[in-house]
Gaussian input, Z-matrix of N, CA and C with variables (Angstrom, degrees):
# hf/3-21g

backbone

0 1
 N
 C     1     B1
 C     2     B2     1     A1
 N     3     B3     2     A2     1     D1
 C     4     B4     3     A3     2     D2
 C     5     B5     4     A4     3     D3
 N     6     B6     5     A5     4     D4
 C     7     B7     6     A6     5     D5
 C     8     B8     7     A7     6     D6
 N     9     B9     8     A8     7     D7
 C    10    B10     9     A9     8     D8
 C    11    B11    10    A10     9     D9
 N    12    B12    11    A11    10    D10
 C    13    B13    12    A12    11    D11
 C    14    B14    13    A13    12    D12
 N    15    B15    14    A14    13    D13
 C    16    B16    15    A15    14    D14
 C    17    B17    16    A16    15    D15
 N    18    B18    17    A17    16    D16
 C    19    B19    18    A18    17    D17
 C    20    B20    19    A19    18    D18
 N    21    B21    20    A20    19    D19
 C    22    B22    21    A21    20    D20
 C    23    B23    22    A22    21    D21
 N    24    B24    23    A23    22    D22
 C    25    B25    24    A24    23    D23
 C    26    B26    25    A25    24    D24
 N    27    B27    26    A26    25    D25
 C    28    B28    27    A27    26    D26
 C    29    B29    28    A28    27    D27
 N    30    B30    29    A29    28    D28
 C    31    B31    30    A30    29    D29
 C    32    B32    31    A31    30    D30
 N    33    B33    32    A32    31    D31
 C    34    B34    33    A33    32    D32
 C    35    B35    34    A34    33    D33
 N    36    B36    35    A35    34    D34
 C    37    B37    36    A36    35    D35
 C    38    B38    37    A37    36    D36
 N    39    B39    38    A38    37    D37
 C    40    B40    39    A39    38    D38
 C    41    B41    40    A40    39    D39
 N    42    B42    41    A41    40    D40
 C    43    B43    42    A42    41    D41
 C    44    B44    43    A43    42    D42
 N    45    B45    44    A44    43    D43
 C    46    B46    45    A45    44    D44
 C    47    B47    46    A46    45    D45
 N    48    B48    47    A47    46    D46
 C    49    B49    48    A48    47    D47
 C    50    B50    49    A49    48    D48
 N    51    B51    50    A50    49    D49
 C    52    B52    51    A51    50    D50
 C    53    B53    52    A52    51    D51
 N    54    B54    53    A53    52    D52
 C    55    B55    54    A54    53    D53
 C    56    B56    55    A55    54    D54
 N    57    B57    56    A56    55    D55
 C    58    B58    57    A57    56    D56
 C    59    B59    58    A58    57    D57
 N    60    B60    59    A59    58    D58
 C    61    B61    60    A60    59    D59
 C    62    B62    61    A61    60    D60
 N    63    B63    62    A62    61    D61
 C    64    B64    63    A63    62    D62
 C    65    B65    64    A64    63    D63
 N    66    B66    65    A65    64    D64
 C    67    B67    66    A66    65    D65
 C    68    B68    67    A67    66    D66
 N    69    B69    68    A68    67    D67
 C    70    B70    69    A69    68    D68
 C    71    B71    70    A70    69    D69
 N    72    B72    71    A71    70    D70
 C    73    B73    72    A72    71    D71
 C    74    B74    73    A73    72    D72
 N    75    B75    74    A74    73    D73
 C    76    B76    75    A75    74    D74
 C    77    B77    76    A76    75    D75
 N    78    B78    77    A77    76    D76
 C    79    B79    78    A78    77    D77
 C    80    B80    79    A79    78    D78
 N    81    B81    80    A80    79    D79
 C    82    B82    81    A81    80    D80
 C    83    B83    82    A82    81    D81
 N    84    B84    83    A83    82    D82
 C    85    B85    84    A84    83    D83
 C    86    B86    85    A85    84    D84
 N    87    B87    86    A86    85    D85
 C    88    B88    87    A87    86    D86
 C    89    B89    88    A88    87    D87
 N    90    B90    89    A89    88    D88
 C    91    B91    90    A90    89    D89
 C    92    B92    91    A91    90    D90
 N    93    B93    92    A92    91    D91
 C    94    B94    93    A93    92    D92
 C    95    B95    94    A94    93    D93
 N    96    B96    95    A95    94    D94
 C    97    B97    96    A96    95    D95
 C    98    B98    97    A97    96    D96
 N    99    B99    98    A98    97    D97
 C   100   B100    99    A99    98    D98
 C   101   B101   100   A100    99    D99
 N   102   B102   101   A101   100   D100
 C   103   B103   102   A102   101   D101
 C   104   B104   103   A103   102   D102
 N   105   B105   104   A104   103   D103
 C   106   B106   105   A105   104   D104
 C   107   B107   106   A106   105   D105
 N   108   B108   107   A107   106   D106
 C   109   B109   108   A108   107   D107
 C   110   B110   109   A109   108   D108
 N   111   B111   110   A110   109   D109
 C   112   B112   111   A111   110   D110
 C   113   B113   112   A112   111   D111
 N   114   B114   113   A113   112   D112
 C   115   B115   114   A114   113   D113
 C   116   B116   115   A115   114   D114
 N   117   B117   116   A116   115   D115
 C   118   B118   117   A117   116   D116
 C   119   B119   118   A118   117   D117
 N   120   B120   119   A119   118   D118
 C   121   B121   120   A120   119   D119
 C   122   B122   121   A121   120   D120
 N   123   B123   122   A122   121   D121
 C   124   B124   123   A123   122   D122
 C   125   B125   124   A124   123   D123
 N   126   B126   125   A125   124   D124
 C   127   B127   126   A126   125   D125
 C   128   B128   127   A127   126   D126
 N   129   B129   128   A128   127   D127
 C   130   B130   129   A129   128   D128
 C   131   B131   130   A130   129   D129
 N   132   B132   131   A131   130   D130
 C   133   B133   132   A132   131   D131
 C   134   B134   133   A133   132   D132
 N   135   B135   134   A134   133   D133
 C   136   B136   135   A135   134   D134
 C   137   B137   136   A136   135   D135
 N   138   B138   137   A137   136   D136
 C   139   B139   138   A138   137   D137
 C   140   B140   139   A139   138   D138
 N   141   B141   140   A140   139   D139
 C   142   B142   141   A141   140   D140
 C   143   B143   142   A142   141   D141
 N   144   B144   143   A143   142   D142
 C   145   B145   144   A144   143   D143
 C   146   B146   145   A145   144   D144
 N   147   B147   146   A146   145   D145
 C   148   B148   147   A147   146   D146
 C   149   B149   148   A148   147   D147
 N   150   B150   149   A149   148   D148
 C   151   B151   150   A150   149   D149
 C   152   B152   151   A151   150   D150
 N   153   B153   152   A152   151   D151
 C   154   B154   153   A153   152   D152
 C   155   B155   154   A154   153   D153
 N   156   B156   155   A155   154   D154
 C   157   B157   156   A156   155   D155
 C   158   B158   157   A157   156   D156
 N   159   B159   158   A158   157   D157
 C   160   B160   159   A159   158   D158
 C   161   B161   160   A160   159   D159
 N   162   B162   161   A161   160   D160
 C   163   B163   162   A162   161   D161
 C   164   B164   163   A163   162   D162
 N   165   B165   164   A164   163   D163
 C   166   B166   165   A165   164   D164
 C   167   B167   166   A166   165   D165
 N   168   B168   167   A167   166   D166
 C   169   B169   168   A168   167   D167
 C   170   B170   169   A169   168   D168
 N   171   B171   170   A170   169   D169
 C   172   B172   171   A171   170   D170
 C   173   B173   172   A172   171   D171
 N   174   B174   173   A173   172   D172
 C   175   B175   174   A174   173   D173
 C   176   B176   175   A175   174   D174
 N   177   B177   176   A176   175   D175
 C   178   B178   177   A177   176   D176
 C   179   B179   178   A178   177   D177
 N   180   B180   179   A179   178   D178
 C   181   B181   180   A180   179   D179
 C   182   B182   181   A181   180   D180
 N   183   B183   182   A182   181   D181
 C   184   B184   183   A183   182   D182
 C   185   B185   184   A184   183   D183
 N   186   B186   185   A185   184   D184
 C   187   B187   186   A186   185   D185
 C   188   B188   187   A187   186   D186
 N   189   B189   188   A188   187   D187
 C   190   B190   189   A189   188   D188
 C   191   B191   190   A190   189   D189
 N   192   B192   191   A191   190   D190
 C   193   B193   192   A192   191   D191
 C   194   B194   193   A193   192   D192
 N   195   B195   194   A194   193   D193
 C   196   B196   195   A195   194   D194
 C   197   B197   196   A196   195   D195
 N   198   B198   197   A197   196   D196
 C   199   B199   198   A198   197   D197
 C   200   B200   199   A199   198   D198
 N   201   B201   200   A200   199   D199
 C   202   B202   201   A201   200   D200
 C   203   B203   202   A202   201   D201
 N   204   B204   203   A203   202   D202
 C   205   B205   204   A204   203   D203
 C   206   B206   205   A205   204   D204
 N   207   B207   206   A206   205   D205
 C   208   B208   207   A207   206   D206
 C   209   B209   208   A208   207   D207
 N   210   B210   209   A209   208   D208
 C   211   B211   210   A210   209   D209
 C   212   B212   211   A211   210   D210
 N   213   B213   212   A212   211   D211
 C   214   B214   213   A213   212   D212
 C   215   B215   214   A214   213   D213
 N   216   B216   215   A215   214   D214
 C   217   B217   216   A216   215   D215
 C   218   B218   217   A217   216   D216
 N   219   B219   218   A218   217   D217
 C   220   B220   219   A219   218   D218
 C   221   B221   220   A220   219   D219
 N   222   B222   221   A221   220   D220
 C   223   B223   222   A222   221   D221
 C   224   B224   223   A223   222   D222
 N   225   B225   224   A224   223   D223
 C   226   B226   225   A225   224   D224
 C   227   B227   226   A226   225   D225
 N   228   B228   227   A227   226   D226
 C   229   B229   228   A228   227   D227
 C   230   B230   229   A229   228   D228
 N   231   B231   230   A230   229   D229
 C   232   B232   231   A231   230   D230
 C   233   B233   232   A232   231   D231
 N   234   B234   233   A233   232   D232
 C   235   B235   234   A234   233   D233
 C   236   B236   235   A235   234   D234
 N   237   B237   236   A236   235   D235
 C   238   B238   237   A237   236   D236
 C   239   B239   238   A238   237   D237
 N   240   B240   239   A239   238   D238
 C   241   B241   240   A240   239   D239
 C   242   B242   241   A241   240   D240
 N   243   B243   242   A242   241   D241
 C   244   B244   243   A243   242   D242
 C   245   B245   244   A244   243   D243
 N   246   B246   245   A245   244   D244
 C   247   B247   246   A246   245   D245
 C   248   B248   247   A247   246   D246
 N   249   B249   248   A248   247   D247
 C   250   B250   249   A249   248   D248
 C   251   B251   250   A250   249   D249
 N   252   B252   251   A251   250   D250
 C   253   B253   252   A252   251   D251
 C   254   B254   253   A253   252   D252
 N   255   B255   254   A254   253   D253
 C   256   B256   255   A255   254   D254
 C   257   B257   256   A256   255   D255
 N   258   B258   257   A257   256   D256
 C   259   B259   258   A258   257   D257
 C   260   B260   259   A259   258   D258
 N   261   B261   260   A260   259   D259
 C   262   B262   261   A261   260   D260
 C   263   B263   262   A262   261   D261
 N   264   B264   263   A263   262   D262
 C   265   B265   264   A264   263   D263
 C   266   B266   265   A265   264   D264

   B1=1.4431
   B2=1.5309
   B3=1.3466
   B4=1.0833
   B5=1.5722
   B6=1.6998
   B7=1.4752
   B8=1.5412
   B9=1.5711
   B10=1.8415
   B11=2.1094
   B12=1.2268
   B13=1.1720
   B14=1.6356
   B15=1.0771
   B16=1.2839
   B17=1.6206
   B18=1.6472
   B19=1.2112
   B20=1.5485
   B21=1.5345
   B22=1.3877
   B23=1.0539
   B24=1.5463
   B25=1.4500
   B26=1.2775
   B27=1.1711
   B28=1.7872
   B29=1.0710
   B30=1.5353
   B31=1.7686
   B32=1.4452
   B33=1.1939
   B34=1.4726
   B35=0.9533
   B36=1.5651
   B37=1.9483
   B38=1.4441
   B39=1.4557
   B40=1.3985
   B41=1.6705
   B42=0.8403
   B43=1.6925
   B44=1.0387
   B45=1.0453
   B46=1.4245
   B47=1.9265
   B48=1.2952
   B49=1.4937
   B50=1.8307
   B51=1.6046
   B52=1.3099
   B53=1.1050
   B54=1.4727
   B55=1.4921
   B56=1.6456
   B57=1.4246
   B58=1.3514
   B59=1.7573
   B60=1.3651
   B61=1.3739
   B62=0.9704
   B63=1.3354
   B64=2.2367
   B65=1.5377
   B66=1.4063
   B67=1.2730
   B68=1.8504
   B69=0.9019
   B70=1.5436
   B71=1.6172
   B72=1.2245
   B73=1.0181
   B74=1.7079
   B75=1.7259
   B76=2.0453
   B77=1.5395
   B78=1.2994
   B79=1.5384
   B80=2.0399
   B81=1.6944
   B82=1.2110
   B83=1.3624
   B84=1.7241
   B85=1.5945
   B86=1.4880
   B87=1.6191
   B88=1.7696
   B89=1.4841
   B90=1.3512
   B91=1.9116
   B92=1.4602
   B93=1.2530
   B94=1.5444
   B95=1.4307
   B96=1.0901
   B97=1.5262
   B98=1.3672
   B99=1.5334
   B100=1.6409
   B101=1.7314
   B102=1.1327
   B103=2.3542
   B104=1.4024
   B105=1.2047
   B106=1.5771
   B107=1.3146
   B108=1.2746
   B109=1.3520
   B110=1.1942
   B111=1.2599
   B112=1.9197
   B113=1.5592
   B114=1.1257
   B115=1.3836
   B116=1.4573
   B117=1.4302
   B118=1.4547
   B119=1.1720
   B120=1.4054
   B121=1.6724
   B122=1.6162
   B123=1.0871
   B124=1.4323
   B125=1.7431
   B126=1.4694
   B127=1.4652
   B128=1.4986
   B129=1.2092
   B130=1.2586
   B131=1.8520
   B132=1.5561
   B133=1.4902
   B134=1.8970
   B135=1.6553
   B136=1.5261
   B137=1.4456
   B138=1.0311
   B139=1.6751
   B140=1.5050
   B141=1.2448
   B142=1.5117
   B143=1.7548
   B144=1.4048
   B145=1.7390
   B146=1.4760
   B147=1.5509
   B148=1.1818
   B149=1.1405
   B150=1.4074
   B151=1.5857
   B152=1.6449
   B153=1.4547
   B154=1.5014
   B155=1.6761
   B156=1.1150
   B157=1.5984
   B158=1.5341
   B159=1.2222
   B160=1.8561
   B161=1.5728
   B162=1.5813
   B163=1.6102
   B164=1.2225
   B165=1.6767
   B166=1.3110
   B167=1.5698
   B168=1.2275
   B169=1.3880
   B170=1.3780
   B171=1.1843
   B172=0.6939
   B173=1.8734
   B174=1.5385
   B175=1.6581
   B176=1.6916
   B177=1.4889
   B178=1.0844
   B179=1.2977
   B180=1.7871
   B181=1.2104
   B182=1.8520
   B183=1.1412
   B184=1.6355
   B185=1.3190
   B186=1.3099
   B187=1.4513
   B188=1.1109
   B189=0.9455
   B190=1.9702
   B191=1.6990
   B192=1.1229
   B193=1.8038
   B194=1.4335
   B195=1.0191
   B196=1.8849
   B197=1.0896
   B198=1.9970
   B199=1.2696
   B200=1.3649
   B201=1.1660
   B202=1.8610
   B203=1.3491
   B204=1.6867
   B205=1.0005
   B206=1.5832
   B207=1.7091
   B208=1.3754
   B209=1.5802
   B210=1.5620
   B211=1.0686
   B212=1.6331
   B213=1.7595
   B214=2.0112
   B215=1.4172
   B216=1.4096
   B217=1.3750
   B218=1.4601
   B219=1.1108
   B220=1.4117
   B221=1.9485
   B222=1.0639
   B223=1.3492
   B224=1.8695
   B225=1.0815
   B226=1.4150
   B227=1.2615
   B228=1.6238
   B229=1.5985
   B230=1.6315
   B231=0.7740
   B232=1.7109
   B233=1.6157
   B234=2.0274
   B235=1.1900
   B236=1.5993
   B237=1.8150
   B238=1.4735
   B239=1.3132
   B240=1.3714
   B241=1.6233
   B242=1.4074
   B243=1.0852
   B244=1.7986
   B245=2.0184
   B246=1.0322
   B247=1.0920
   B248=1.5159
   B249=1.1333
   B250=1.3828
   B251=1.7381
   B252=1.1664
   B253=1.4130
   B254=1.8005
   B255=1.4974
   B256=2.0627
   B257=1.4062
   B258=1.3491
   B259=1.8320
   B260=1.8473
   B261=1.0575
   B262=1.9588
   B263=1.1120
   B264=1.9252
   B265=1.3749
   B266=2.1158
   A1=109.08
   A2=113.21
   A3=124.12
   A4=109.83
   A5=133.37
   A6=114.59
   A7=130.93
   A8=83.56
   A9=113.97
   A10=100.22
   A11=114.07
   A12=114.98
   A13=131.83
   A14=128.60
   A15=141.57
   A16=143.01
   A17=93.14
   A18=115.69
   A19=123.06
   A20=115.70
   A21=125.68
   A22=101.59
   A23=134.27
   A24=138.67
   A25=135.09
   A26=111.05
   A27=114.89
   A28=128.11
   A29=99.05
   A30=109.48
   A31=94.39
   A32=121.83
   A33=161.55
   A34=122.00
   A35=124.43
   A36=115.11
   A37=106.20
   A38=126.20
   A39=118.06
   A40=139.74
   A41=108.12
   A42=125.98
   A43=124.75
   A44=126.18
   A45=137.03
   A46=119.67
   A47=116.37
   A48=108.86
   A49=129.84
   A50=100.93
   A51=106.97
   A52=134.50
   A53=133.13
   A54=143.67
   A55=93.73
   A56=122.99
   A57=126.73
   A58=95.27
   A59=121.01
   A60=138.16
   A61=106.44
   A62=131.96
   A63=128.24
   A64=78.97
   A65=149.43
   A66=142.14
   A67=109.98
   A68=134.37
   A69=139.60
   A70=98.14
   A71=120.48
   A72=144.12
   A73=107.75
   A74=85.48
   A75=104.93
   A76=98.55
   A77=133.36
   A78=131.65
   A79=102.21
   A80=114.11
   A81=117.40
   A82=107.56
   A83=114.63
   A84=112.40
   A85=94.30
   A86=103.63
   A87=105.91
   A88=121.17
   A89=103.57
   A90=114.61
   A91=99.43
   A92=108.68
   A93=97.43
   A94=100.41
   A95=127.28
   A96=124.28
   A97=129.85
   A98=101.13
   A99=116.09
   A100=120.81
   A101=88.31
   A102=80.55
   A103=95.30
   A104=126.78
   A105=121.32
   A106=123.50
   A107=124.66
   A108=120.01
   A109=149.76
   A110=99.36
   A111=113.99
   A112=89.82
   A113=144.50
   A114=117.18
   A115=103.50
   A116=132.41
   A117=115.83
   A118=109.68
   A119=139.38
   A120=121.42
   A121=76.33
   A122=166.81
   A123=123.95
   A124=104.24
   A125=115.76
   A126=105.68
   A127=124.73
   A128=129.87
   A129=140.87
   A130=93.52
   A131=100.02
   A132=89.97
   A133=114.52
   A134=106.72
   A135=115.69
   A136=108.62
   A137=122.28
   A138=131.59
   A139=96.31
   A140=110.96
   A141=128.16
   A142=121.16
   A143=99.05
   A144=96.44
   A145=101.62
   A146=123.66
   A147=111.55
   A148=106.94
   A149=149.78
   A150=143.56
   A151=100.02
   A152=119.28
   A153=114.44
   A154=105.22
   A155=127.46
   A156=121.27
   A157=87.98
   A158=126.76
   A159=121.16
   A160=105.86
   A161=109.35
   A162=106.84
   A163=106.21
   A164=141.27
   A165=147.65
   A166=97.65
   A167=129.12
   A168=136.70
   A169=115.63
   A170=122.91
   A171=123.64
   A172=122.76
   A173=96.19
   A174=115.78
   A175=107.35
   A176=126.98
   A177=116.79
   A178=105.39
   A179=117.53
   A180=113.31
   A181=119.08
   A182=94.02
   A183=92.67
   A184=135.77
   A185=127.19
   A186=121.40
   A187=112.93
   A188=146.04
   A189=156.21
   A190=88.49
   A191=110.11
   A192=90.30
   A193=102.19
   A194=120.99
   A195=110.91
   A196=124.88
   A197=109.25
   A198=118.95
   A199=98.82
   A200=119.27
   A201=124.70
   A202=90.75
   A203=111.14
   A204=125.36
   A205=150.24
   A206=106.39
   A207=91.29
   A208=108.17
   A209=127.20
   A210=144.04
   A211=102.08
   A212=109.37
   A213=92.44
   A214=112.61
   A215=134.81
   A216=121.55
   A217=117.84
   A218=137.53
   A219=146.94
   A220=91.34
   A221=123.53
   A222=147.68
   A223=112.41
   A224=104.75
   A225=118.30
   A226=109.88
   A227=115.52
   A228=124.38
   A229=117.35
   A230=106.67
   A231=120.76
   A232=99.62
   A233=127.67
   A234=97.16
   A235=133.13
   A236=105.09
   A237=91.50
   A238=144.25
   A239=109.76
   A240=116.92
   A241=104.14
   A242=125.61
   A243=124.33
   A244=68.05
   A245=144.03
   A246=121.97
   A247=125.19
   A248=127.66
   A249=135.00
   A250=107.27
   A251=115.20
   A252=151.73
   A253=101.32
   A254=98.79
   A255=108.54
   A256=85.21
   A257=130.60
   A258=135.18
   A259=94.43
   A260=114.20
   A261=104.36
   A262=105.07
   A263=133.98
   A264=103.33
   A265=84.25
   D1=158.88
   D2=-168.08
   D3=-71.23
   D4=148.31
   D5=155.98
   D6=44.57
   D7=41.68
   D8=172.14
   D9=40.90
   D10=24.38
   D11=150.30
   D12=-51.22
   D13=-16.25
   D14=138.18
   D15=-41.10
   D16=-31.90
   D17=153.60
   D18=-57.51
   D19=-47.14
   D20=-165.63
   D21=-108.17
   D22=38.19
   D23=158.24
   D24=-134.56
   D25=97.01
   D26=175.59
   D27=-96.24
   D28=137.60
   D29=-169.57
   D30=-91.86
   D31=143.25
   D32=139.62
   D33=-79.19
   D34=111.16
   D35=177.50
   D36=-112.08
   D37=118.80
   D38=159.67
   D39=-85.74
   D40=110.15
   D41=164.90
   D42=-5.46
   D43=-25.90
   D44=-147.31
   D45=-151.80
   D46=92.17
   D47=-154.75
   D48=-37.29
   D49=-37.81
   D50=151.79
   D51=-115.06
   D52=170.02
   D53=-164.90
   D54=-70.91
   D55=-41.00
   D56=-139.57
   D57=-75.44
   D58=-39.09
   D59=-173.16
   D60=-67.85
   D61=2.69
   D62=167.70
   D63=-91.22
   D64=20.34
   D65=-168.21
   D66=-120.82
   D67=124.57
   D68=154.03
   D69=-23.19
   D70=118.51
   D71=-172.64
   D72=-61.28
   D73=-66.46
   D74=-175.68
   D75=-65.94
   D76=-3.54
   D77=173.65
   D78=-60.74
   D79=-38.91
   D80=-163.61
   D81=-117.31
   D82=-29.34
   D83=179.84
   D84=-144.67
   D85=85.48
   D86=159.66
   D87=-30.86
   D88=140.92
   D89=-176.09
   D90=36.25
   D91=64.65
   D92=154.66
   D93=-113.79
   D94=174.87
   D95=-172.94
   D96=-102.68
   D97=-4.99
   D98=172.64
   D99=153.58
   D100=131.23
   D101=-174.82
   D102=-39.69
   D103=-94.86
   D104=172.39
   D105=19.49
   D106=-73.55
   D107=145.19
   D108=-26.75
   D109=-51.87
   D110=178.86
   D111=-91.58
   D112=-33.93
   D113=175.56
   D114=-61.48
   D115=-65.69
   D116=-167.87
   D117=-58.18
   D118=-3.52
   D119=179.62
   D120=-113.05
   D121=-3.17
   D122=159.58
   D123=-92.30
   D124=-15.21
   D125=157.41
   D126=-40.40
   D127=-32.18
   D128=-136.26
   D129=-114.38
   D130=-37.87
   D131=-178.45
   D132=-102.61
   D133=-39.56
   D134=162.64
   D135=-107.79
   D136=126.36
   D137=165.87
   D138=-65.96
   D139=120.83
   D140=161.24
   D141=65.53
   D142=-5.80
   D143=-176.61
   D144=-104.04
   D145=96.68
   D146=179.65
   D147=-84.91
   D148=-29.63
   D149=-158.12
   D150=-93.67
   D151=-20.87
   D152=169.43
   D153=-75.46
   D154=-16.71
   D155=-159.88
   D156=-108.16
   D157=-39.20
   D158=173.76
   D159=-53.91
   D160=-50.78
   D161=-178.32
   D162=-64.95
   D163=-20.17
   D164=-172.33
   D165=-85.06
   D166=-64.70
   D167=-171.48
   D168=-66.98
   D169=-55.25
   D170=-155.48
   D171=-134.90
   D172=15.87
   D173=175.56
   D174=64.37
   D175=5.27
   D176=-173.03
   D177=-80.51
   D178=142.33
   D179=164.10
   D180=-129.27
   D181=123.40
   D182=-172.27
   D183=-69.87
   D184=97.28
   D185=-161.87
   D186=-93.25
   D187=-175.32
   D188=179.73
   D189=-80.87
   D190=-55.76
   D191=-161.61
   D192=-68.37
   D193=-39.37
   D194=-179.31
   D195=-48.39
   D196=-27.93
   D197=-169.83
   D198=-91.16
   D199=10.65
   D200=-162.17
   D201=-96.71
   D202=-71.11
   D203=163.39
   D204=-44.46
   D205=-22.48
   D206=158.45
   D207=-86.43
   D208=-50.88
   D209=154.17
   D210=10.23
   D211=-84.03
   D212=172.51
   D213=-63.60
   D214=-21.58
   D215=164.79
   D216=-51.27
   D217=-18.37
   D218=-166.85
   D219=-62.04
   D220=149.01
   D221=177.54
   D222=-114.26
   D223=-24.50
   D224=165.82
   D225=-148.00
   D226=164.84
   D227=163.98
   D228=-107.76
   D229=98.77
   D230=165.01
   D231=-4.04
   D232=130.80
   D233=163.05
   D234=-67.92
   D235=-18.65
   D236=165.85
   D237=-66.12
   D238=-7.26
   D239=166.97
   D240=-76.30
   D241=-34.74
   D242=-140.95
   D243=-99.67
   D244=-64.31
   D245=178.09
   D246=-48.00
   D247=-35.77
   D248=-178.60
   D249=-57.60
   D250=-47.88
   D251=-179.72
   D252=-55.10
   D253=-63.71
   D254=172.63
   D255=-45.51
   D256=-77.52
   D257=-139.77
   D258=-66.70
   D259=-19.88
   D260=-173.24
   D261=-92.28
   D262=-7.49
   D263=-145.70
   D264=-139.98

């Protein structure tokens, strides 16, 4: 990298293909049985767009406040957030 910019950049890897899945699942699709799940069956129908294939399947649409809201519903924090969180602050 250019101008020791390399220095002032840390990679972060997450676990988990989307952001939305550190999230309570039944918060966005009641009795479903786990993101895990609905990612490999929307693998199968959209490659990689899970929140376009929930609004396709299943009419869900994900807004900022829901994600606000399950987000303080959370009972724990994932260590990849609480790490993501170390690297921003």
């Amino acid at each position: 990298m250019e101008n020791d910019i390399e220095a002032r950049v840390t990679v972060h890897g997450m676990s988990k293909p989307d952001i939305i899945m550190y999230l309570d699942v039944n918060k966005f699709v009641p009795n479903a049985e786990s993101w895990e799940c609905l990612w490999e069956e929307s693998q199968r129908h959209q490659k990689g767009n899970l929140k376009a294939w929930l609004k396709q399947q299943y009419g869900v649409t994900i807004e900022t406040v829901d994600v606000e809201e399950a987000a303080r519903d959370l009972d724990d924090i994932h260590p990849d957030i609480s790490g993501l969180v170390d690297v921003c602050t």
